[in-house]
N, C-alpha and C positions, 0 to 999 in steps of 0.2 A: 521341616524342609521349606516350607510357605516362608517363614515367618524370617528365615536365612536370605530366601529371595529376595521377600522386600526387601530385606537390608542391602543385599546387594546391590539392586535396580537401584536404590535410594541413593546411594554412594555414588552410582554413575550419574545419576542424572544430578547430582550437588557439583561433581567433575565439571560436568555439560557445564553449569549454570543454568541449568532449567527447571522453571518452576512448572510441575505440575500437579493435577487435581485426579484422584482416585476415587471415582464416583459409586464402584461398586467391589468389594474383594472377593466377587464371583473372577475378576478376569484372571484366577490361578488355573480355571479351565484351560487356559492355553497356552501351548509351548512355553515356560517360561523363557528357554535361551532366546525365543522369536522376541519376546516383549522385549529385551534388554539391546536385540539387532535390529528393532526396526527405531527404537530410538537412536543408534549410533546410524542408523545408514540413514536417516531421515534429517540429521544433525548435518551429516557430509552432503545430503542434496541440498539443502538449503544454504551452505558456505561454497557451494557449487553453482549457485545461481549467484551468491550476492558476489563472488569473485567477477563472472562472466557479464557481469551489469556493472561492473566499476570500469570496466573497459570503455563506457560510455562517456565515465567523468571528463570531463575537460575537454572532449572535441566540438568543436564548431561546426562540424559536417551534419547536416539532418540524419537519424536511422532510415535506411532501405529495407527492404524485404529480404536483402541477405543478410543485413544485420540481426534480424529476426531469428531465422537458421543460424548466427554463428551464436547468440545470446540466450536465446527463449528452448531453443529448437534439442539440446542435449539433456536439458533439464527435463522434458517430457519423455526423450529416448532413455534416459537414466530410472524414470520414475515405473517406464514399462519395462525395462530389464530387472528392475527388482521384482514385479509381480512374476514375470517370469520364471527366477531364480528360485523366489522362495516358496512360491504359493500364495501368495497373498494379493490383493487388491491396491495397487496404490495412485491416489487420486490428484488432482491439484483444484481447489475449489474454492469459488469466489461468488457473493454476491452481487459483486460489479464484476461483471464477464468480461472478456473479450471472444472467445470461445465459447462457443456455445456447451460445447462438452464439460466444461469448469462450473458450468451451473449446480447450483445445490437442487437434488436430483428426491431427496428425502426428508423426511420431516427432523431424522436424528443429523441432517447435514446442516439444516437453516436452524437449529436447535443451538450447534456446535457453534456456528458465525455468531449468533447471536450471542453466546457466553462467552467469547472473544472480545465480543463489542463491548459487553458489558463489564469485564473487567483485564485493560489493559497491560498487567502484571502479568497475566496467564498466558504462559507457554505454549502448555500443552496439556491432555491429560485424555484419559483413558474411557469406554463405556460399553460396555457388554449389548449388542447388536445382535439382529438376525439378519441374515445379506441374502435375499438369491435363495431360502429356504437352507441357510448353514447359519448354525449359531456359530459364532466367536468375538475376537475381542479388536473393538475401533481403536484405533491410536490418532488424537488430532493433534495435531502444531500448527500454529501459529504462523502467519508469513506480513512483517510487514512490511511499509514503503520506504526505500530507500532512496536519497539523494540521487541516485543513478538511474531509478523506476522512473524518475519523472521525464525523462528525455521523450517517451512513450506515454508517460500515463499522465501526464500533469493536466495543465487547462485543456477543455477539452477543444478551441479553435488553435491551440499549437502543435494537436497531433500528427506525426509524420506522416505524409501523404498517402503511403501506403498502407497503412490503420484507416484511412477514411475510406481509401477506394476496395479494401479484400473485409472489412467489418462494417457494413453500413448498420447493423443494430449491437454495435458496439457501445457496453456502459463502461467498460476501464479508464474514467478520464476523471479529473477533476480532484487527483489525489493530492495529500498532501505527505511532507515526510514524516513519519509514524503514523500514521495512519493505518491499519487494517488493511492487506491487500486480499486477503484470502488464508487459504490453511491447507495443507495436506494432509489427506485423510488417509490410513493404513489399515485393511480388515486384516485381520490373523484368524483365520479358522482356529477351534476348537482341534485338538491333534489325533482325536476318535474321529472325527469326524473328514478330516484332514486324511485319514490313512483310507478312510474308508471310499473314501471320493478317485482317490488315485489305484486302487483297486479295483474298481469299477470302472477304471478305464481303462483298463490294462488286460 
């Protein structure tokens, strides 16, 4: 049954076009159907941001703070409606912040950026975690800079006025296109432990 999964996961994510790295094949502890749905709905947030930032291409108008909420602002309400839905944790994380909440928060999170950094081919991939005293299984991807990020994130004395005046210890600046912007990070409880959690609250 394992050995059918990987194959399947394997197929989906060749589909995707996404390369990722199986660090340990402990992660069959969890849900596998979650492992196969938090890569397709983690695949739709990120074609969900990078739709909602091409919006930016080609205006001559500086970004405002509503620009912010129509662009930045769904991608986070998206990212908290799947933790919602499925149980699981899902994060938006960046070495160069603008939010302080996107800071790498763990040793296994600046672990992650940093295997990012270091090989810019990688996707994504998978590592067996403890969260919060719950074992289960991290899902990272990859997020990088896009042509459209830089309206916001480029040199850091072109940023839009409203980045200098609601972020005064802002590092999101100074990127370039491909560049590493960050990763989203997905815990998936273990499903014993997952049944167990929601019975205990119930």
């Amino acid at each position: 049954m394992l050995n059918l999964f990987s194959a399947c996961l394997m197929t989906l994510l060749v589909v995707l076009g996404i390369s990722v790295s199986f660090l340990s094949p402990a992660y069959a502890q969890t849900n596998p159907a979650d492992l196969a749905k938090a890569v397709e709905e983690i695949e739709y947030l990120d074609a969900m941001r990078s739709g909602l930032a091409s919006s930016l291409e080609g205006t001559t108008e500086a970004p405002t703070l509503q620009t912010m909420k129509e662009v930045c602002k769904p991608v986070g309400m998206r990212a908290k409606q799947l933790s919602q839905d499925n149980g699981w944790r899902v994060k938006q994380i960046a070495s160069k912040y603008r939010n302080p909440a996107h800071a790498p928060d763990t040793f296994h999170d600046k672990r992650a950026l940093a295997k990012f950094e270091q090989d810019p081919e990688l996707t994504g991939f998978w590592e067996r975690e403890t969260l919060n005293g719950q074992d289960g299984t991290r899902y990272y991807r990859r997020i990088n800079v896009e042509a459209s990020c830089l309206a916001c994130h480029g040199a850091q004395g072109d940023r839009p006025q409203f980045v200098k005046d609601n972020y005064p210890q802002d590092l999101a600046y100074d990127f370039q296109v491909g560049d590493l912007r960050g990763m989203y990070a997905v815990f998936i409880p273990d499903v014993k432990q997952a049944l167990e959690g929601a019975l205990s609250e119930s």
